[in-house]
C-alpha positions as CSV (number, residue, x, y, z in Angstrom):
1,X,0.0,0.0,0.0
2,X,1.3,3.7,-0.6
3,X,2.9,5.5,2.2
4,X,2.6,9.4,1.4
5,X,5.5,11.5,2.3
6,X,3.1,14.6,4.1
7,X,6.1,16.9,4.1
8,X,6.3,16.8,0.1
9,X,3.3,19.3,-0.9
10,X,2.0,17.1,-3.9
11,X,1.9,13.9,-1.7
12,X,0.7,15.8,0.9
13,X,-2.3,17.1,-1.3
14,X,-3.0,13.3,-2.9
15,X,-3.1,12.3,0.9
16,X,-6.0,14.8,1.7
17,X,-8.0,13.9,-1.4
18,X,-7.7,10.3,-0.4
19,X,-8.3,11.0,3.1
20,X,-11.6,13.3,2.2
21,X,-12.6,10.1,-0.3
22,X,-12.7,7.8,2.9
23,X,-9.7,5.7,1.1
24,X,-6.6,6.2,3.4
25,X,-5.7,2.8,5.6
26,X,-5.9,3.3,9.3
27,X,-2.2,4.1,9.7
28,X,-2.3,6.9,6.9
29,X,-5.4,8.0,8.1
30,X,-3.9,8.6,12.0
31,X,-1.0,10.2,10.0
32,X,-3.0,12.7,8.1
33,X,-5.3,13.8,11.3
34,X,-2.4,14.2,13.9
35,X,-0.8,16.7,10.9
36,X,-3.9,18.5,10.3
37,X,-4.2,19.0,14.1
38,X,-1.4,21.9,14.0
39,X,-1.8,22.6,10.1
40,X,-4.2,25.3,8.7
41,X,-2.7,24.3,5.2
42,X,-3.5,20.5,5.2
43,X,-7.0,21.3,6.7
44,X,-7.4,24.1,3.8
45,X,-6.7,21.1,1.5
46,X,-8.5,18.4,3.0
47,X,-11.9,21.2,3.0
48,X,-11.4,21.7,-1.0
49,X,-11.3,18.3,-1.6
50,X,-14.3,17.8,0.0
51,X,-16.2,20.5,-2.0
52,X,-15.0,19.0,-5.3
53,X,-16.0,15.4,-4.4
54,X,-19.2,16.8,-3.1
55,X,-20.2,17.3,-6.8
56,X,-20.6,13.5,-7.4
57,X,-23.3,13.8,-4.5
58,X,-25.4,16.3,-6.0
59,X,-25.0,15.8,-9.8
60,X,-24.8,12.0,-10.3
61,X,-27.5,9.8,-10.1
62,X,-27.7,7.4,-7.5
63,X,-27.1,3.5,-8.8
64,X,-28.4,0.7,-6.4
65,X,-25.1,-1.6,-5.9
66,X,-25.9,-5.3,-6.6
67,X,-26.2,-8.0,-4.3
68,X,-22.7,-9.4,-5.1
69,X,-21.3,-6.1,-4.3
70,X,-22.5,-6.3,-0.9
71,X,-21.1,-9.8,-0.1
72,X,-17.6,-9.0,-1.3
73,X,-17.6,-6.1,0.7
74,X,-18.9,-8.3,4.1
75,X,-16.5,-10.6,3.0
76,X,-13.8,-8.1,2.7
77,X,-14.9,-6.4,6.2
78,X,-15.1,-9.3,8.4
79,X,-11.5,-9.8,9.0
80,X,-10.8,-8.5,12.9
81,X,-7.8,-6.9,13.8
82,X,-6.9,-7.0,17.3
83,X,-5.7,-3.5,18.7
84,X,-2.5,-4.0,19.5
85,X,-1.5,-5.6,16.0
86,X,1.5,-4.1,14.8
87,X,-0.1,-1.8,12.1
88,X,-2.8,-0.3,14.4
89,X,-0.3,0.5,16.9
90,X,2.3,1.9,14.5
91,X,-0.3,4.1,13.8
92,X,-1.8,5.1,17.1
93,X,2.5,5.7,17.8
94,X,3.0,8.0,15.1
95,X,0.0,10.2,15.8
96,X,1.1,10.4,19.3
97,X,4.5,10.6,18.9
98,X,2.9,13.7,16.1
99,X,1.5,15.4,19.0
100,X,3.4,14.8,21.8
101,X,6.5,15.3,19.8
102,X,5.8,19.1,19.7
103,X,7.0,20.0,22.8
104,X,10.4,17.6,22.5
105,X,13.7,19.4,20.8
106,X,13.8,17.8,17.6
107,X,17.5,17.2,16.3
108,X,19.5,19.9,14.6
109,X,20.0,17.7,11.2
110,X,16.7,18.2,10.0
111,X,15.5,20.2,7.2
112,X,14.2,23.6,8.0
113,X,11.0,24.5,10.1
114,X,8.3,24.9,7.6
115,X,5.6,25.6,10.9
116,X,5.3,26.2,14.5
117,X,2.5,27.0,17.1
118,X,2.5,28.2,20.7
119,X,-0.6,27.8,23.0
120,X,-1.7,31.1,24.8
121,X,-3.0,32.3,28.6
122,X,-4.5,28.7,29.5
123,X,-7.6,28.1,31.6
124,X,-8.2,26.6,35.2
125,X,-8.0,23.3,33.1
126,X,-4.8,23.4,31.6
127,X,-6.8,24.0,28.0
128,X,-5.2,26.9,26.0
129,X,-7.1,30.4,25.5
130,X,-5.5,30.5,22.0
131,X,-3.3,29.0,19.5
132,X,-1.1,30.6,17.4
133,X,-0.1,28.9,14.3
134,X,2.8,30.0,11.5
135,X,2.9,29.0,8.2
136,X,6.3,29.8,6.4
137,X,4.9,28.3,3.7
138,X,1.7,30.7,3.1
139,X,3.5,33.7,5.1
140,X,0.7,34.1,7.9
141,X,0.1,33.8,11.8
142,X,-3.5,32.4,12.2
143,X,-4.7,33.3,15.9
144,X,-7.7,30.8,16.7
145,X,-9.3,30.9,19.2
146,X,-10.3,28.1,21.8
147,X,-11.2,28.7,25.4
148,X,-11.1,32.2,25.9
149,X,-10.4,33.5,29.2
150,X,-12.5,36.2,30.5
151,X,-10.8,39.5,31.2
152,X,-11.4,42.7,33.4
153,X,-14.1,45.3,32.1
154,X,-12.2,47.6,30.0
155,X,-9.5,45.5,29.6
156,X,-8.2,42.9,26.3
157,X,-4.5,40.6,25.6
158,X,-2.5,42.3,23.7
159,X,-0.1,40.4,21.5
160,X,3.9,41.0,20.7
161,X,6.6,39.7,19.3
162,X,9.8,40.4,20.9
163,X,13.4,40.2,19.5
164,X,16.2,40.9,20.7
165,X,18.1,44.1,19.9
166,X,14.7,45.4,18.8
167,X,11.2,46.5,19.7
168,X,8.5,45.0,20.4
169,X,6.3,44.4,17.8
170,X,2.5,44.3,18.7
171,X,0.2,41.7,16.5
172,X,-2.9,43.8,18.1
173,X,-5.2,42.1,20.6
174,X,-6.3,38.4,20.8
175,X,-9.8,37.9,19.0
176,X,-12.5,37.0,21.2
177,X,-13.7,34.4,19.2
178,X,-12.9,32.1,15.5
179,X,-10.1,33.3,13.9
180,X,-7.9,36.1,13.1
181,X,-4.9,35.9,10.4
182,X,-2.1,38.0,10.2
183,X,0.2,37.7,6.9
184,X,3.9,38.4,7.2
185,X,6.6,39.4,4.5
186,X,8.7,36.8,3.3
187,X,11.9,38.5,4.8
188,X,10.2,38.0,8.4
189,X,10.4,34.3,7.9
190,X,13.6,33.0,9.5
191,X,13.0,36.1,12.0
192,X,9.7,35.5,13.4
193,X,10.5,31.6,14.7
194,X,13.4,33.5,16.5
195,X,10.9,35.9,18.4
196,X,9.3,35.6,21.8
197,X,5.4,35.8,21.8
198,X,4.2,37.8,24.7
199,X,0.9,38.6,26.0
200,X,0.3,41.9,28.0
201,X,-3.2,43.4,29.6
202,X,-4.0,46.6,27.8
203,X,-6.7,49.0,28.1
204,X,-9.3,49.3,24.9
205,X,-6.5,51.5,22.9
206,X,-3.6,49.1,23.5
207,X,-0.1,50.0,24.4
208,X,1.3,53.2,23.1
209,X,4.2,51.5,21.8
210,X,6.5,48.4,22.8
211,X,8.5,50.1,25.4
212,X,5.2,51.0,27.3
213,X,3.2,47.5,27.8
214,X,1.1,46.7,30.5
215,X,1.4,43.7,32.7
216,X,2.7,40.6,31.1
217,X,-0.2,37.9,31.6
218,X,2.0,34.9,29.4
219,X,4.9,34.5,27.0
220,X,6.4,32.0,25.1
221,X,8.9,30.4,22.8
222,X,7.4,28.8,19.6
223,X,7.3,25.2,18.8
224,X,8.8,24.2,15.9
225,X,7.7,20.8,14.0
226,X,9.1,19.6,11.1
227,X,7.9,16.8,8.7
């Protein structure tokens, strides 16, 4: 069966048409959903996909299979695999080692970061506010946001990037709800996985500049993945 390299971007696109068909095996399938988990561009793919094939629902007209279709199919289905056979678990591993892997250094011999995400101001339960994801690729920041946590009257999160030997950049305040996406140039690229992303409490106008911030509720170094 084809194994689809996710980090070459025609595999990775023949993997999300498969995967929106329904035709992915179960360890392709785990492999697809634990990168689509951090990856506004494979979920972008995966959603066109679906709105093309969706055409065959609404124009074609619907043919009864026969009865021969049906019993290869149950005889196809009725093989059992037990859950810790070595393909279901290699695939359970790689989508855990997918998301748990985030937070791990990866090693230095690896090609360039093409993405990386940082959780923001988490909850009572441990579940992040927001998520900040950054495509290299499509030169954007997408802010989504998750749990929000409630703020003061009059008060909002402010974000920044922060670099050394310069000042802090302000990516405007967190949005209170869905997304908000922020495209960069493509000379920011190398800079931006370098910066520190800060959160400050700011009255409705924000900061007057980056050397004037209010309290600091979070910050944080990105997570780089590669794949």
């Amino acid at each position: 069966m084809h194994e689809y390299d996710l980090s070459d971007i025609e595999q990775r696109n023949q993997a999300a048409a498969e995967y929106a068909l329904g035709c992915l095996s179960a360890s392709e399938k785990a492999k697809v959903e634990a990168l689509m988990a951090v990856s506004h561009d494979l979920q972008a793919e995966v959603e066109h996909w679906r709105e093309v094939l969706d055409v065959f629902n609404t124009s074609l007209e619907p043919v009864k299979p026969s009865a021969d279709v049906w019993k290869n199919i149950n005889q196809r289905t009725k093989k059992t695999e037990s859950i810790w056979s070595w393909k279901a678990l290699a695939g359970f591993s790689f989508a855990l080692m997918l998301s748990v892997g985030l937070f791990l250094q990866w090693p230095q011999n690896v090609e360039p970061e093409n993405m990386a995400w940082v959780p923001l101001i988490s909850n009572d339960k441990k579940e992040p506010g927001w998520i900040m994801n950054a495509s290299v690729e499509n030169q954007q920041i997408t802010i989504e946001s998750k749990y929000p946590v409630s703020m003061p009257n009059d008060t909002y999160y402010e974000l920044w990037l922060m670099e050394d030997g310069h000042e802090p950049m302000s990516l405007g305040f967190l949005p209170d709800s869905g997304k908000k996406v922020i495209p960069f140039a493509k000379a920011w690229a190398d800079r931006l996985l370098n910066c520190e992303v800060v959160v400050t409490m700011e009255g409705p106008k924000g900061a007057p500049d980056g050397y004037n911030m209010g309290p600091v509720s979070d910050k944080a170094k990105w997570k780089r993945v590669s794949f």
